[in-house]
C-alpha positions as CSV (number, residue, x, y, z in Angstrom):
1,X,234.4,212.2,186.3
2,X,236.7,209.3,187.9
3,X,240.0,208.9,188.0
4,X,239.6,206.5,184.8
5,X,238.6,209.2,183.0
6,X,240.4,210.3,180.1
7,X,240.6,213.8,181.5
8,X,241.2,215.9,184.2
9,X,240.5,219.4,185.7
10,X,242.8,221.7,186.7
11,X,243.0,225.2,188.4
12,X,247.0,226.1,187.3
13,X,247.0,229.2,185.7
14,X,250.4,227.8,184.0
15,X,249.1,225.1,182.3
16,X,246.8,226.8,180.3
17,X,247.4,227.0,176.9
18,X,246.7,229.9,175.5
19,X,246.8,229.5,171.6
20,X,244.5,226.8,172.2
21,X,242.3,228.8,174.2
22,X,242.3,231.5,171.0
23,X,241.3,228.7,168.8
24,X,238.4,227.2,170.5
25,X,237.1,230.7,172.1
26,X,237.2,231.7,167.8
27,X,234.3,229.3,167.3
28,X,232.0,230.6,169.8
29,X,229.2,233.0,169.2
30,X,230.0,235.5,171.7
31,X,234.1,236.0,170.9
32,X,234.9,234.7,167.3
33,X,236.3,238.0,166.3
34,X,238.3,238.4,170.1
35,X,242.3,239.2,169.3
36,X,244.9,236.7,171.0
37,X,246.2,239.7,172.9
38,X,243.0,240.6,174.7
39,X,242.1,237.2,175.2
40,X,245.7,236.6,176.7
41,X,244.7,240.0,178.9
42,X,241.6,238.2,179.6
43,X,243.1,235.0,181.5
44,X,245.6,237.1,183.0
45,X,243.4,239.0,184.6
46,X,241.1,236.0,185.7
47,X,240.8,232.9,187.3
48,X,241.4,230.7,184.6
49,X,240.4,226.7,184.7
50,X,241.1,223.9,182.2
51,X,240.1,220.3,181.2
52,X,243.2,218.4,179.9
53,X,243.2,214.9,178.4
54,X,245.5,212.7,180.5
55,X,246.9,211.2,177.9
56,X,248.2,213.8,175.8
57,X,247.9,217.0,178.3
58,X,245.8,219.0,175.2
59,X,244.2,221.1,176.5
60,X,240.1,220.6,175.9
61,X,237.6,222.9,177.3
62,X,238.7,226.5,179.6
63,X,236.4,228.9,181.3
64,X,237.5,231.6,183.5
65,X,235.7,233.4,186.6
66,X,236.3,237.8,187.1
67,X,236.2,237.9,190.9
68,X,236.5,240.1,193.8
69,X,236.8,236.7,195.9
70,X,235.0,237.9,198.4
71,X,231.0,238.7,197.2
72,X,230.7,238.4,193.4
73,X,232.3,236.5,190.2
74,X,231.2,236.1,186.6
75,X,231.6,233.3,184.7
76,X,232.5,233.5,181.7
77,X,234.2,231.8,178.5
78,X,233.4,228.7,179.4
79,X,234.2,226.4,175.7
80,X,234.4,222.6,175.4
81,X,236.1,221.6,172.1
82,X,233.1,220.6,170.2
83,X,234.1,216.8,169.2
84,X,233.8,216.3,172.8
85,X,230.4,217.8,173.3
86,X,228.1,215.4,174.9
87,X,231.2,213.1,176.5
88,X,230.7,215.0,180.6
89,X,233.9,217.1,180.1
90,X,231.6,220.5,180.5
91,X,229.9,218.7,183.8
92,X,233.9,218.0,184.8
93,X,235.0,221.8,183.5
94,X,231.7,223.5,185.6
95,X,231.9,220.8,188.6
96,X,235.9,222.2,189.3
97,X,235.2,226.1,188.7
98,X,232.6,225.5,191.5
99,X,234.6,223.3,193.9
100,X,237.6,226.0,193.7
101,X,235.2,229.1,194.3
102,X,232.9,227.6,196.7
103,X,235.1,227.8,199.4
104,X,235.1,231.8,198.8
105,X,231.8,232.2,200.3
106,X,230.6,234.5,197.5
107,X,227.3,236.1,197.3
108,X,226.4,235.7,193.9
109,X,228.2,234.0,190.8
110,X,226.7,235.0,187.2
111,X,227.0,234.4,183.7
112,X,225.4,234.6,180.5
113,X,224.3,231.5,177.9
114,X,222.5,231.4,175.0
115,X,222.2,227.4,174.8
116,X,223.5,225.8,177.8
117,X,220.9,226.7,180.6
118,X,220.5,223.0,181.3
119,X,224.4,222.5,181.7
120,X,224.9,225.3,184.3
121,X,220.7,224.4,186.3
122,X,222.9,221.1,187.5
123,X,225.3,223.4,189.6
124,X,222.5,225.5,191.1
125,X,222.4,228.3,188.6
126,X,218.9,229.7,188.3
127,X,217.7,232.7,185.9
128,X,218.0,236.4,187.4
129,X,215.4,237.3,189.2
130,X,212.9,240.2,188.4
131,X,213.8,242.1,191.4
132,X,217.4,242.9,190.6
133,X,217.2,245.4,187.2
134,X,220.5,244.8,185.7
135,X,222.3,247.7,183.6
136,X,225.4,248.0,181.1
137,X,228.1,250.4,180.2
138,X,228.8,249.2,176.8
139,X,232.4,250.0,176.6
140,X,234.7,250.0,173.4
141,X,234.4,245.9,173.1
142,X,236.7,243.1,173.0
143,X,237.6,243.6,169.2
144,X,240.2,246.6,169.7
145,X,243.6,245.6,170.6
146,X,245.1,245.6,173.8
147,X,246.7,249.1,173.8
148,X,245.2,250.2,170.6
149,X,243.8,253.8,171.5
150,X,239.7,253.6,171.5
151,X,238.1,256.0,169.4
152,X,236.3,259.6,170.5
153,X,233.3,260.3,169.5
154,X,233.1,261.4,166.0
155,X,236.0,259.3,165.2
156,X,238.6,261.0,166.8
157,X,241.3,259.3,168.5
């Protein structure tokens, strides 16, 4: 977007806001039921990025990349408020994130969609290819508060 846009992207970590954050990351599919706290844990422990209107400074759409900065990063919560859908304000959020890693020379950037394959194709994301056979370590999720002690097996803490 141009400098007449009504908004702008930005890579200060102090300007996010994180209630706001919390609210629009409670709509999605992947982390409606996410506490503040680990969500607040989340962008500290991230690099977190942010489309503001210039107007008002309200914050409007956030993603955040988990990095090594030197060979990989993950993408990930990347949410436009959804009355702005459609209006470029994901091209602007995904167009900055790249600009500001670019630069680290990574080898590989990845994330995960459900919907918006189209959005992230623009920026040179492709689908995983079959010759790299990804595995998980489901852990004890996202849903158990920061600190909260995670449960042994058979339900003993």
């Amino acid at each position: 977007m141009n400098d007449d846009s009504p908004f702008e992207f930005s890579t200060d970590p102090t300007r996010i806001d994180g209630a706001r954050v919390h609210e629009l990351i409670a709509h999605t599919y992947w982390a409606k039921d996410r506490p503040r706290g680990v969500m607040d844990a989340a962008i500290a422990g991230s690099r977190p990025y942010g489309v503001y209107r210039r107007d008002t400074g309200e914050q409007v759409a956030f993603a955040r990349v988990v990095t090594d900065g030197v060979t990989f990063a993950w993408l990930a919560d990347v949410v436009v408020d959804p009355g702005l859908r459609g209006q470029g304000v994901g091209k602007l959020l995904i167009a900055g994130v790249v600009a500001d890693i670019e630069p680290l020379g990574l080898r590989r950037t990845l994330l995960a969609t459900a919907d918006a394959h189209g959005l992230y194709e623009q920026f040179g994301w492709v689908p995983v290819t079959e010759r790299y056979k990804w595995m998980e370590r489901p852990g004890r999720g996202a849903s158990t508060p920061v600190g909260a002690p995670a449960s042994a097996p058979g339900g003993a803490t």
